[in-house]
PyMOL Python script that loads the backbone (N, CA, C, O; Angstrom):
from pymol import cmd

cmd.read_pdbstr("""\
ATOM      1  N   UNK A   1     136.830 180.681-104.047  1.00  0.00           N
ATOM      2  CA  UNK A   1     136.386 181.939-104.625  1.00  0.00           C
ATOM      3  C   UNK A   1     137.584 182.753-105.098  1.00  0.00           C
ATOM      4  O   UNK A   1     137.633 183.224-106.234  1.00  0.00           O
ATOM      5  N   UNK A   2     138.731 182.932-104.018  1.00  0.00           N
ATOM      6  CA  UNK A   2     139.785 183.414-104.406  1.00  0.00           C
ATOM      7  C   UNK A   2     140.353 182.988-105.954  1.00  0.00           C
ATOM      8  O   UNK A   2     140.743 183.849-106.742  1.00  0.00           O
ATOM      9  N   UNK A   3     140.345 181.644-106.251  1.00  0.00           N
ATOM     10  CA  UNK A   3     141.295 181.149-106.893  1.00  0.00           C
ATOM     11  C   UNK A   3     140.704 181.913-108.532  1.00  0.00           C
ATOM     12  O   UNK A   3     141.494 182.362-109.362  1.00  0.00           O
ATOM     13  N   UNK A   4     139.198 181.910-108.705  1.00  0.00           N
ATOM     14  CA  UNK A   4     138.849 182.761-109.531  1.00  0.00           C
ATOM     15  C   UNK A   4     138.920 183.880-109.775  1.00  0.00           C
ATOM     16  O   UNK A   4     138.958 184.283-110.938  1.00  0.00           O
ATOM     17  N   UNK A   5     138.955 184.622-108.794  1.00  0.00           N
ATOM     18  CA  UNK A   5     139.389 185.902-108.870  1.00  0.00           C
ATOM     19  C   UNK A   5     139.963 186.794-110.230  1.00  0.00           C
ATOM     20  O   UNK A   5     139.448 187.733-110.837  1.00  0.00           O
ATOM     21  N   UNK A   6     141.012 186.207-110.389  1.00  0.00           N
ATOM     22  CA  UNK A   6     141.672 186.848-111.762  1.00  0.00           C
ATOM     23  C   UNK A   6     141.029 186.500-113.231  1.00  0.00           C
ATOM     24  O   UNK A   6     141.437 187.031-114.263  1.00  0.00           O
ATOM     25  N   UNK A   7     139.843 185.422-113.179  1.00  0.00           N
ATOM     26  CA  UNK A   7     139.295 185.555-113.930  1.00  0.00           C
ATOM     27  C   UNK A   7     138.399 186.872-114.049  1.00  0.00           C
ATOM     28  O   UNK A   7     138.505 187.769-114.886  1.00  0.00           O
ATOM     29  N   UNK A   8     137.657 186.778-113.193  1.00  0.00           N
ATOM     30  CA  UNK A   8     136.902 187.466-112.889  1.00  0.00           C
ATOM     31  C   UNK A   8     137.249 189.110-113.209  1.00  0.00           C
ATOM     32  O   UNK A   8     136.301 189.894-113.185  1.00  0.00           O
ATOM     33  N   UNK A   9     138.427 189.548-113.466  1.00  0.00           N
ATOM     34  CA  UNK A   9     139.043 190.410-113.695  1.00  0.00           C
ATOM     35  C   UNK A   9     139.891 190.988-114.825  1.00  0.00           C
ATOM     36  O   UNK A   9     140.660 191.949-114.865  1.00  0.00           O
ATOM     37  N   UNK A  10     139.373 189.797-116.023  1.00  0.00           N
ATOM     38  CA  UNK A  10     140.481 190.069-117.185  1.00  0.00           C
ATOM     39  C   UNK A  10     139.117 190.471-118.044  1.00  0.00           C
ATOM     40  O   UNK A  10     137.894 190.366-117.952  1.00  0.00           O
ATOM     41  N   UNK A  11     140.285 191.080-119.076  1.00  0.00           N
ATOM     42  CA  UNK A  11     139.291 191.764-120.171  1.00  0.00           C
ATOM     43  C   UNK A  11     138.716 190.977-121.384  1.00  0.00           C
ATOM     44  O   UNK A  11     137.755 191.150-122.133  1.00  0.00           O
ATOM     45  N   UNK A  12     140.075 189.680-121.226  1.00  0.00           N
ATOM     46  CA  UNK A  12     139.390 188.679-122.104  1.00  0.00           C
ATOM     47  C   UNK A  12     138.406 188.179-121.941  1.00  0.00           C
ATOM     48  O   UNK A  12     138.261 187.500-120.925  1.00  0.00           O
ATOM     49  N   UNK A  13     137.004 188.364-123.180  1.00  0.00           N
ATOM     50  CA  UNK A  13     135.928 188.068-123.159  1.00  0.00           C
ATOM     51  C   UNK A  13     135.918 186.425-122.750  1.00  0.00           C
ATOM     52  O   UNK A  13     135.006 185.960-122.066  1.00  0.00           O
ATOM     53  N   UNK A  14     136.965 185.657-123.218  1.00  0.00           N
ATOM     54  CA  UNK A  14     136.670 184.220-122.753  1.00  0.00           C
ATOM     55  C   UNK A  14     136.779 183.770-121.225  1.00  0.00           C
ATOM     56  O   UNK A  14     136.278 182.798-120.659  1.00  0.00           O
ATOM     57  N   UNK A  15     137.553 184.734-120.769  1.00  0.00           N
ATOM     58  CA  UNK A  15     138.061 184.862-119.337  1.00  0.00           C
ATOM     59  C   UNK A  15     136.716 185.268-118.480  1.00  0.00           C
ATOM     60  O   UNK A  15     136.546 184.987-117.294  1.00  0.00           O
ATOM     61  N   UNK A  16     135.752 186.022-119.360  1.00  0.00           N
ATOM     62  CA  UNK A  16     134.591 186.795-118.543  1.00  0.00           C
ATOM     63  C   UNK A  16     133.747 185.185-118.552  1.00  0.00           C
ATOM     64  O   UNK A  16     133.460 184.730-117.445  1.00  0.00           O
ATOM     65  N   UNK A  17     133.424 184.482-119.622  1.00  0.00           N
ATOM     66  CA  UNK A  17     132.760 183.490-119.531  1.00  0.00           C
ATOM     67  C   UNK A  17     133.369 182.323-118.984  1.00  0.00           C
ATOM     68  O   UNK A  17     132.502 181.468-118.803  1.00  0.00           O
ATOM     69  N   UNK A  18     134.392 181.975-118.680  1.00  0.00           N
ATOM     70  CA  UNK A  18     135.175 181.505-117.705  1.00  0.00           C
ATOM     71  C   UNK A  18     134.474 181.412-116.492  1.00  0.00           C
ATOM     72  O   UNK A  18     133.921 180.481-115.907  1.00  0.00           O
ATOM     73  N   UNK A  19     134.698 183.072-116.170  1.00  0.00           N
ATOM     74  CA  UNK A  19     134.514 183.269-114.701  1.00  0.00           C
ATOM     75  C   UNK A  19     133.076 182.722-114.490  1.00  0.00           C
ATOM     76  O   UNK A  19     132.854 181.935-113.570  1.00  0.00           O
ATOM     77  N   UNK A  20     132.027 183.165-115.399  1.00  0.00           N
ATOM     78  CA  UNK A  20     130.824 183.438-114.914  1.00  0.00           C
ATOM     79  C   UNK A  20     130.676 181.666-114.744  1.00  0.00           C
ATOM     80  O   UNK A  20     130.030 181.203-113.804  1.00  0.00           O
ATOM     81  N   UNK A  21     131.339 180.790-115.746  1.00  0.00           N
ATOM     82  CA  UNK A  21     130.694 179.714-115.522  1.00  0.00           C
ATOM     83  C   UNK A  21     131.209 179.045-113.943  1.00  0.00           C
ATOM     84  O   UNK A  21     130.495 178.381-113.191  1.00  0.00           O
ATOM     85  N   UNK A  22     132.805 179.483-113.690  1.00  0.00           N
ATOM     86  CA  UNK A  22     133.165 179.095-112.579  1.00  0.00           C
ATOM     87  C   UNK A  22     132.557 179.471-110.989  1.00  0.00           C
ATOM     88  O   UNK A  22     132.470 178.853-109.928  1.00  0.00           O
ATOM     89  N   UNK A  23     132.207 180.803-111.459  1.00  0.00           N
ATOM     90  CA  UNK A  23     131.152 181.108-110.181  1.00  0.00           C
ATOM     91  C   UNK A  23     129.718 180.769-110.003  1.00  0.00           C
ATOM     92  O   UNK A  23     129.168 180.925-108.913  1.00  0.00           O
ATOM     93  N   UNK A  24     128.957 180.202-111.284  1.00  0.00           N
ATOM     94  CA  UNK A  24     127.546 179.960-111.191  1.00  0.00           C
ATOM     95  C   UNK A  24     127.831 178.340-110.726  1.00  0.00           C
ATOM     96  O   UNK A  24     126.985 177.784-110.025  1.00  0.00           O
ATOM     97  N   UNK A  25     128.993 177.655-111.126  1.00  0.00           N
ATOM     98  CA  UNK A  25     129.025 176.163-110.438  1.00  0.00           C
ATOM     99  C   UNK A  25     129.017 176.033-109.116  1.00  0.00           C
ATOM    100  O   UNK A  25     128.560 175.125-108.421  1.00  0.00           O
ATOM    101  N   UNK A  26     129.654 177.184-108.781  1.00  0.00           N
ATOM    102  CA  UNK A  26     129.931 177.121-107.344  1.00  0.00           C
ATOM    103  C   UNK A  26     128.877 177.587-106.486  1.00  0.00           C
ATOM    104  O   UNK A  26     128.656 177.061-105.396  1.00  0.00           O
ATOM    105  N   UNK A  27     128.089 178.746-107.030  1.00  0.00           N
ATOM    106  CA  UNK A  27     126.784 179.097-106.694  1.00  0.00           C
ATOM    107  C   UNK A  27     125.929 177.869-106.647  1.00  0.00           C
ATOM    108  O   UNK A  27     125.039 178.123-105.836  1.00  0.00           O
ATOM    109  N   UNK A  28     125.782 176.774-107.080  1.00  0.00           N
ATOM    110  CA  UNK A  28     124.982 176.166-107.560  1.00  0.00           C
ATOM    111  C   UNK A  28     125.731 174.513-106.790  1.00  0.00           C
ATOM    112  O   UNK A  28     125.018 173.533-107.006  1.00  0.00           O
ATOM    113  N   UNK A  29     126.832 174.275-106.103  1.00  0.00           N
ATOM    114  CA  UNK A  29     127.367 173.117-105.735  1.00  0.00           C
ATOM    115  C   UNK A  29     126.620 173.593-104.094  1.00  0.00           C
ATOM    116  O   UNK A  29     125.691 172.922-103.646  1.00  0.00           O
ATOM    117  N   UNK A  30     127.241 174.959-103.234  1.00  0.00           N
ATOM    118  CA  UNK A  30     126.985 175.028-102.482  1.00  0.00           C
ATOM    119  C   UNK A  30     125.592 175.636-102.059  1.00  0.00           C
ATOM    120  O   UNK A  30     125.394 175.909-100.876  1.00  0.00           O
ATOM    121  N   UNK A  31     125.013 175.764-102.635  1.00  0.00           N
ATOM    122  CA  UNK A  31     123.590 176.374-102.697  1.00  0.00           C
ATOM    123  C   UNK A  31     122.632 175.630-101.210  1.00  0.00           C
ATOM    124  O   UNK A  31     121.581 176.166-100.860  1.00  0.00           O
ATOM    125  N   UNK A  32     123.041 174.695-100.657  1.00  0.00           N
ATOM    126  CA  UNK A  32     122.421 174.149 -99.731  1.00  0.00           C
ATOM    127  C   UNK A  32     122.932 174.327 -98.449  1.00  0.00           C
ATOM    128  O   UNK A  32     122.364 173.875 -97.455  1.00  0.00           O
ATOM    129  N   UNK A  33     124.384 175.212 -98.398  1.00  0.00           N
ATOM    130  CA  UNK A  33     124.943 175.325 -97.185  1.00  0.00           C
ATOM    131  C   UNK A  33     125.054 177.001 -97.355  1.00  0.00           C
ATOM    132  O   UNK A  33     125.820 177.676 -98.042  1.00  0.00           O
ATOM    133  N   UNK A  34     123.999 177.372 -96.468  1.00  0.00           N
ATOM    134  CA  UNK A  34     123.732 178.509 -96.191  1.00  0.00           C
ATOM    135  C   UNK A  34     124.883 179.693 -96.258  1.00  0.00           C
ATOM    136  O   UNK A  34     125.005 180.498 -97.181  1.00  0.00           O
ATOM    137  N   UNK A  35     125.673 179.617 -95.108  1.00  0.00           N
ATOM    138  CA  UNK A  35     126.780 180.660 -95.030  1.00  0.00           C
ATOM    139  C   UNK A  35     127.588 180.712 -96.185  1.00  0.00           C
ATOM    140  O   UNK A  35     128.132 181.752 -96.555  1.00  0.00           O
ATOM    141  N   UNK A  36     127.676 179.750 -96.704  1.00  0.00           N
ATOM    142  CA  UNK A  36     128.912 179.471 -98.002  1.00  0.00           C
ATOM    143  C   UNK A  36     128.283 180.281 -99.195  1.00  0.00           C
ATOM    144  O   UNK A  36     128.704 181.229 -99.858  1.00  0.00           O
ATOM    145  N   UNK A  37     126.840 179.379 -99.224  1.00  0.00           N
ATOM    146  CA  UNK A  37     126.014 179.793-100.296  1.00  0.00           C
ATOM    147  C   UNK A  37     125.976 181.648-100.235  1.00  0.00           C
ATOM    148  O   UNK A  37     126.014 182.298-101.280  1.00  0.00           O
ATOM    149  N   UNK A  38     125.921 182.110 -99.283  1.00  0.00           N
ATOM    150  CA  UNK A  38     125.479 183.512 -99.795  1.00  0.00           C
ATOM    151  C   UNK A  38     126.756 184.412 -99.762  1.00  0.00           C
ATOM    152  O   UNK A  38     126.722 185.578-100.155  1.00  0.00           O
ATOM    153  N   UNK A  39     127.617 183.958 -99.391  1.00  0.00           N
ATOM    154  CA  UNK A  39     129.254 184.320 -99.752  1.00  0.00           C
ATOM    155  C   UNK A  39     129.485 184.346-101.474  1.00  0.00           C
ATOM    156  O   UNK A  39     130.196 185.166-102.055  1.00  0.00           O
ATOM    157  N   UNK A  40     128.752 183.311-102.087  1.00  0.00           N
ATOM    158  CA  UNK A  40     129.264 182.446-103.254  1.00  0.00           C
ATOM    159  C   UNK A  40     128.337 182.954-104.221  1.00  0.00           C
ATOM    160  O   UNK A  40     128.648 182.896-105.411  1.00  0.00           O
ATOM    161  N   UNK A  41     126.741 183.667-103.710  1.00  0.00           N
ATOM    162  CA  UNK A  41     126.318 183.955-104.508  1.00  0.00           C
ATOM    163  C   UNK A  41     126.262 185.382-104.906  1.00  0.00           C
ATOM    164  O   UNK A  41     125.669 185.883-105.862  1.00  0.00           O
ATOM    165  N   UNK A  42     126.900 185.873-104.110  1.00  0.00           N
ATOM    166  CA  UNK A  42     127.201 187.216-104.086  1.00  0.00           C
ATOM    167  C   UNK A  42     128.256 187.362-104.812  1.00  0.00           C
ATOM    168  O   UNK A  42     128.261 188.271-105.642  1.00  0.00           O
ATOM    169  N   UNK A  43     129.302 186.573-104.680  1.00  0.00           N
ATOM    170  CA  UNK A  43     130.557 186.549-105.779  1.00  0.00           C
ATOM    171  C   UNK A  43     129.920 186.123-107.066  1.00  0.00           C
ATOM    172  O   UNK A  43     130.296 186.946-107.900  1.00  0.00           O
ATOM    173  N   UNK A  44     129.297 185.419-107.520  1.00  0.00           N
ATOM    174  CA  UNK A  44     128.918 185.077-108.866  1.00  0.00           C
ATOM    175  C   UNK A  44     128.160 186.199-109.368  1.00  0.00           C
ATOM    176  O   UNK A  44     128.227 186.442-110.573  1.00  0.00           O
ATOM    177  N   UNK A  45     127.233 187.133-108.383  1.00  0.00           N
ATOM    178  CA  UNK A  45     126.473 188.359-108.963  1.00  0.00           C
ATOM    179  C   UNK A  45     127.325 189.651-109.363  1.00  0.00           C
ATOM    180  O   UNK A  45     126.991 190.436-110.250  1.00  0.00           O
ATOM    181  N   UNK A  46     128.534 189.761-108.536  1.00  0.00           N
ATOM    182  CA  UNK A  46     129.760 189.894-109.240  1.00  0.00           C
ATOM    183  C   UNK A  46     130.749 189.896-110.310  1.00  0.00           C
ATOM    184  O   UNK A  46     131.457 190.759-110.830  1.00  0.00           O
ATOM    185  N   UNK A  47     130.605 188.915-110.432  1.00  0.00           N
ATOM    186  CA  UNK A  47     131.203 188.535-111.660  1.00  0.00           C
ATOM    187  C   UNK A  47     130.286 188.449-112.931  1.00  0.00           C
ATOM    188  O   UNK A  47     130.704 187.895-113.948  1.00  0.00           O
ATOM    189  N   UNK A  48     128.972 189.029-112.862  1.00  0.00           N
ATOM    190  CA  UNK A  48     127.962 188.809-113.738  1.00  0.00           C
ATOM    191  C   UNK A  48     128.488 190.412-114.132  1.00  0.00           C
ATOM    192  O   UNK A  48     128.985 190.584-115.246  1.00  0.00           O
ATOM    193  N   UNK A  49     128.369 191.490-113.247  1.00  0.00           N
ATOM    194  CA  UNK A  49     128.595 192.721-112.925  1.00  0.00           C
ATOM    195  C   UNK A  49     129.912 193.054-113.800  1.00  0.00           C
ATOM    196  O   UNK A  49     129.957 193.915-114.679  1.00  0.00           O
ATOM    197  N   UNK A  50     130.940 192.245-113.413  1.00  0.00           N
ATOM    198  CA  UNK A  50     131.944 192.081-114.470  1.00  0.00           C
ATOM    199  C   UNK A  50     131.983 191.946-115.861  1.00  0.00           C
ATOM    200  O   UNK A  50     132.428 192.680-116.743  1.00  0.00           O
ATOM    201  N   UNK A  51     131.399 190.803-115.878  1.00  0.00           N
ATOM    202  CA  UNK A  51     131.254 190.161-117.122  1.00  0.00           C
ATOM    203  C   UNK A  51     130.340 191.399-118.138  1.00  0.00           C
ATOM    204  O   UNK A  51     130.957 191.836-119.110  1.00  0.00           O
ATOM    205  N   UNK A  52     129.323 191.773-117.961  1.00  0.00           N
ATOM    206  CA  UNK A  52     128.556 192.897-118.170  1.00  0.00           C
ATOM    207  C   UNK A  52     129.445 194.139-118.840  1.00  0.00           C
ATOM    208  O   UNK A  52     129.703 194.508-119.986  1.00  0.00           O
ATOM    209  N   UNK A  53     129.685 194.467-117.835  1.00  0.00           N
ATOM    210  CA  UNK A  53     130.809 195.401-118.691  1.00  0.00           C
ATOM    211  C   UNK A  53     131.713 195.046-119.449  1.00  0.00           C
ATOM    212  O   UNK A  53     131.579 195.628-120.525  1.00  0.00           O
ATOM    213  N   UNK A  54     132.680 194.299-119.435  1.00  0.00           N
ATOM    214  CA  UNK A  54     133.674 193.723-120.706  1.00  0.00           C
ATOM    215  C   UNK A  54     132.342 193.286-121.903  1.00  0.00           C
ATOM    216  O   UNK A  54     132.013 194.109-122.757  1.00  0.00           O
ATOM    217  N   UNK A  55     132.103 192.795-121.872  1.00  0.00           N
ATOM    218  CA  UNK A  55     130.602 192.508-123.006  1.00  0.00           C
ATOM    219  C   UNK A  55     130.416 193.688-123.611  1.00  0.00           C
ATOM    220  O   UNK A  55     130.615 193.765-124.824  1.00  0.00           O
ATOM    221  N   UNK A  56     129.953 194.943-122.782  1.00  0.00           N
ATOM    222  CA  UNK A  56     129.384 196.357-123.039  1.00  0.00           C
ATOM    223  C   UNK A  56     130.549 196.911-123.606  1.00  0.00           C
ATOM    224  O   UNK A  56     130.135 197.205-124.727  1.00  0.00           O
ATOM    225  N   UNK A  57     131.813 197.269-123.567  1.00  0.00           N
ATOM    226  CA  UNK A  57     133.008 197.956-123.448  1.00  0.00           C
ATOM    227  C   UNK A  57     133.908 197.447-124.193  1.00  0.00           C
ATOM    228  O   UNK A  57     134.587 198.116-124.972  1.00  0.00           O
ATOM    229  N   UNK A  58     134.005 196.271-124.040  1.00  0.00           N
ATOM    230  CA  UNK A  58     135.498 195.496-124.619  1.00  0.00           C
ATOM    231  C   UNK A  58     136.753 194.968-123.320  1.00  0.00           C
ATOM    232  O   UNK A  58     137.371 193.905-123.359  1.00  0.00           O
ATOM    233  N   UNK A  59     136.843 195.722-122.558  1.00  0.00           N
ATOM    234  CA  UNK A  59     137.479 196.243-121.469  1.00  0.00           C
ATOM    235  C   UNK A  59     136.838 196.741-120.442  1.00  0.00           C
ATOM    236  O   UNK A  59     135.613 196.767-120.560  1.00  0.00           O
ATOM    237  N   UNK A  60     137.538 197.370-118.932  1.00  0.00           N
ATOM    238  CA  UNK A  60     136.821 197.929-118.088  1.00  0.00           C
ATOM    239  C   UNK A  60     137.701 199.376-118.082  1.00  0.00           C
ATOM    240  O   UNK A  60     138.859 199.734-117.868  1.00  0.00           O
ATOM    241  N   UNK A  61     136.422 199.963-118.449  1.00  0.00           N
ATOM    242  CA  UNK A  61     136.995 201.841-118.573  1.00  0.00           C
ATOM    243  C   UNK A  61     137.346 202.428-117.406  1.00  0.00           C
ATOM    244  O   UNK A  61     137.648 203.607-117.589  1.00  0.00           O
ATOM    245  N   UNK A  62     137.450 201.984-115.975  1.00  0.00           N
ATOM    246  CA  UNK A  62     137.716 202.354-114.736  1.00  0.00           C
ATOM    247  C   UNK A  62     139.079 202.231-114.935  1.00  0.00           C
ATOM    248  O   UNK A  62     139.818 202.856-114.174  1.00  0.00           O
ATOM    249  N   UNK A  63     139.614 201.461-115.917  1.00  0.00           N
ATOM    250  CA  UNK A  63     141.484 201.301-116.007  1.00  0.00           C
ATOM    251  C   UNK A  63     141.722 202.679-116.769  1.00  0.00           C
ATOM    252  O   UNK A  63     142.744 203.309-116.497  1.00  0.00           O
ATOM    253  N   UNK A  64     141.039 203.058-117.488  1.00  0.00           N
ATOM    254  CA  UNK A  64     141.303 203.623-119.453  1.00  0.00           C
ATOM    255  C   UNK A  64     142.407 204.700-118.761  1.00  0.00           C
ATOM    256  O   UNK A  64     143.452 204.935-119.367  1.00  0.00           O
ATOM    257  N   UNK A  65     142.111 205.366-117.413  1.00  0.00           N
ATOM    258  CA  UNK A  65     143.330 206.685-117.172  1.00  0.00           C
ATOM    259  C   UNK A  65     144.706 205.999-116.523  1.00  0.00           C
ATOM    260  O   UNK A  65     145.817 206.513-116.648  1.00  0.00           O
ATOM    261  N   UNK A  66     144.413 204.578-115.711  1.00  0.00           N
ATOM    262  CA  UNK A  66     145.764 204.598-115.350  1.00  0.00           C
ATOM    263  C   UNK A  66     146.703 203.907-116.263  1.00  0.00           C
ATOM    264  O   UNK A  66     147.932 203.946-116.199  1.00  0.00           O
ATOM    265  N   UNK A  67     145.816 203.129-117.308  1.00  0.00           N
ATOM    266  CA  UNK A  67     146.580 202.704-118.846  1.00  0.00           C
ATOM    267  C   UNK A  67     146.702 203.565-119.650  1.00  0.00           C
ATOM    268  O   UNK A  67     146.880 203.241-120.825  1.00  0.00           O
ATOM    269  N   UNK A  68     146.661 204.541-119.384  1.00  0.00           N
ATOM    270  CA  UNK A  68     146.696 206.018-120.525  1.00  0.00           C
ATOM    271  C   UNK A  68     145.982 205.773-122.059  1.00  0.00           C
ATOM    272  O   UNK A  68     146.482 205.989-123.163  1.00  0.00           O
ATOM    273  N   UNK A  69     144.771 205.300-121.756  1.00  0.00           N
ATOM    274  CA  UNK A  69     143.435 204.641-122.878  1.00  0.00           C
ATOM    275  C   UNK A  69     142.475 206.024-122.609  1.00  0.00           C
ATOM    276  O   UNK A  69     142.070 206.608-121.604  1.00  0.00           O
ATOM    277  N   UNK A  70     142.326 206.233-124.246  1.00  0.00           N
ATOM    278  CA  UNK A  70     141.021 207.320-124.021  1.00  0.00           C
ATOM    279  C   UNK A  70     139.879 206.825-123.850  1.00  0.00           C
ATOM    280  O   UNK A  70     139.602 205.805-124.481  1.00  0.00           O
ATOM    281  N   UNK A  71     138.924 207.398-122.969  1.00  0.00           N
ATOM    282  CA  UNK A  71     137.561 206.737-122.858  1.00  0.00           C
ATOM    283  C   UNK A  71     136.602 206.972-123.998  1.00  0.00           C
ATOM    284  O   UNK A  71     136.643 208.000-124.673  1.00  0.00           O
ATOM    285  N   UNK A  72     135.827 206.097-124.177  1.00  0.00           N
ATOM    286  CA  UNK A  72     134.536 206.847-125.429  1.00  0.00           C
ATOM    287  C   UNK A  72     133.620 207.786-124.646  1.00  0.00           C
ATOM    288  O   UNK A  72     133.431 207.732-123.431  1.00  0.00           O
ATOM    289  N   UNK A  73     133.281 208.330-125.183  1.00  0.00           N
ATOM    290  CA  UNK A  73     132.102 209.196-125.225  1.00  0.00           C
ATOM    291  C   UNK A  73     131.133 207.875-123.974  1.00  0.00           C
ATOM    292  O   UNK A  73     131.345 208.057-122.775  1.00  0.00           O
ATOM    293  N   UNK A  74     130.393 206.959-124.282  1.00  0.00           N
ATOM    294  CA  UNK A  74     130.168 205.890-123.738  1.00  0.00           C
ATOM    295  C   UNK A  74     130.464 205.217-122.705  1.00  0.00           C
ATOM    296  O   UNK A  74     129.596 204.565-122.124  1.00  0.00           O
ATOM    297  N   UNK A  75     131.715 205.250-122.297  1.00  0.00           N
ATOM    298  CA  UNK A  75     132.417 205.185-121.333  1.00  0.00           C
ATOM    299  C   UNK A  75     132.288 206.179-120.296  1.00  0.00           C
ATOM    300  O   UNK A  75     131.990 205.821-119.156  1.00  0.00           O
ATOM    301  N   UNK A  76     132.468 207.288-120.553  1.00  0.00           N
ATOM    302  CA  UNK A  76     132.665 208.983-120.183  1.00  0.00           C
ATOM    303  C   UNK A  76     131.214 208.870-119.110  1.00  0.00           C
ATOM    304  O   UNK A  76     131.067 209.274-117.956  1.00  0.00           O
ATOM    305  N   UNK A  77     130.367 208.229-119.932  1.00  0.00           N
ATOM    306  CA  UNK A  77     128.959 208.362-119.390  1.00  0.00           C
ATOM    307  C   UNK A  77     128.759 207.125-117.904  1.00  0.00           C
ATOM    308  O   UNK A  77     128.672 207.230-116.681  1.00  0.00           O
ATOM    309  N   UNK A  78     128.759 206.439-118.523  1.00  0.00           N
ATOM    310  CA  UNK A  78     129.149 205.405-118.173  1.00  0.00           C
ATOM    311  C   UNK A  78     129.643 205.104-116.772  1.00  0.00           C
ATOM    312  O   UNK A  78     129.037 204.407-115.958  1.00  0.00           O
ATOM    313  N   UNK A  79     130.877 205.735-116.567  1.00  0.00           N
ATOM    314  CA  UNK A  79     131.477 205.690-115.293  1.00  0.00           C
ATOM    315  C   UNK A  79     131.350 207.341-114.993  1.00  0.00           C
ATOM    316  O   UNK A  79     132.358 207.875-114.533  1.00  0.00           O
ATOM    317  N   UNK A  80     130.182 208.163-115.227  1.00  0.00           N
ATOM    318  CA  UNK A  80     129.527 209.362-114.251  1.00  0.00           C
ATOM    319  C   UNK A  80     128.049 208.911-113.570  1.00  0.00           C
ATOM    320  O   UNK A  80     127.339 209.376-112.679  1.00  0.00           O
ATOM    321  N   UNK A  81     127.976 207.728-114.496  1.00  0.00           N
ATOM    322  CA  UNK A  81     126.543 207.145-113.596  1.00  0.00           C
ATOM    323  C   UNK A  81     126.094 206.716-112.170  1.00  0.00           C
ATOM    324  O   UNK A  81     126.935 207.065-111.341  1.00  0.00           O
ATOM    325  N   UNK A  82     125.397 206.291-111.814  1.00  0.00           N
ATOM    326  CA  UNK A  82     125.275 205.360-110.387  1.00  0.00           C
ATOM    327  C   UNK A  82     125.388 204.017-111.004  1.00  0.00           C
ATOM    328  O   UNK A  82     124.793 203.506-111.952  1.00  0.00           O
ATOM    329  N   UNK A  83     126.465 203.515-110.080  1.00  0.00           N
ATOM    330  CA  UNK A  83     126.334 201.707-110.206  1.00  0.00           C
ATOM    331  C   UNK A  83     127.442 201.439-111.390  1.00  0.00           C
ATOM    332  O   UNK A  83     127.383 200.393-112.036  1.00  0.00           O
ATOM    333  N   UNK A  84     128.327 202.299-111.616  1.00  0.00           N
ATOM    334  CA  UNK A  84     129.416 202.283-112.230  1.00  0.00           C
ATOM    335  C   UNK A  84     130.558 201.740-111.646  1.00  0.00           C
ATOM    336  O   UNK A  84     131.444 201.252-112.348  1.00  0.00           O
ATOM    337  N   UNK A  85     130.654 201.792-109.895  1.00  0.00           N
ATOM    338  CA  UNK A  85     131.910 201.225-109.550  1.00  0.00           C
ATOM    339  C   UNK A  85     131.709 199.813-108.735  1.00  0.00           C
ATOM    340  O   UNK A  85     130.522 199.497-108.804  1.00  0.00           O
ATOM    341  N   UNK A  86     132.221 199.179-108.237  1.00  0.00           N
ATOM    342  CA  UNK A  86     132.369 198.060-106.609  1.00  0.00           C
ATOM    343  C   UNK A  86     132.203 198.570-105.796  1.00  0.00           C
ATOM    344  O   UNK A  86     132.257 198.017-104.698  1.00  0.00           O
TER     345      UNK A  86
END
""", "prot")
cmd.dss("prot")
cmd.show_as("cartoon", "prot")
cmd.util.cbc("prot")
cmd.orient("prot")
């Protein structure tokens, strides 16, 4: 799970589909061993969560102030909502 991680975290859109495919395999190898499985599927719902926003955004606007990036209007909203952060 770790080793994905940094996919899971880049803004490159190919990196988002990367991830998602690397975590739905894994969702889907261990799916029969309980403890693993719900470790694994929780990380892949994650990374869906991820993926979601770079899709929506381009980027993740939770960076835009400590990269000194203006937010859109969209953004602005966006991360004042519920279910905006981890």
């Amino acid at each position: 799970i770790f080793y994905y991680m940094p996919l899971m975290h880049s803004e490159d859109m190919s990196m988002q589909e990367k991830s998602v495919e690397c975590f739905s395999n894994l969702a889907k190898e261990f799916a029969t061993s309980e403890s693993i499985a719900k470790m694994v599927s929780g990380s892949f719902e994650y990374a869906m969560k991820h993926y979601e926003i770079v899709k929506r955004f381009g980027r993740y606007p939770h960076r835009n102030a400590i990269l000194g990036r203006e937010s859109t209007p969209e953004e602005i909203e966006f991360l004042s909502g519920p279910g905006s952060s981890f």
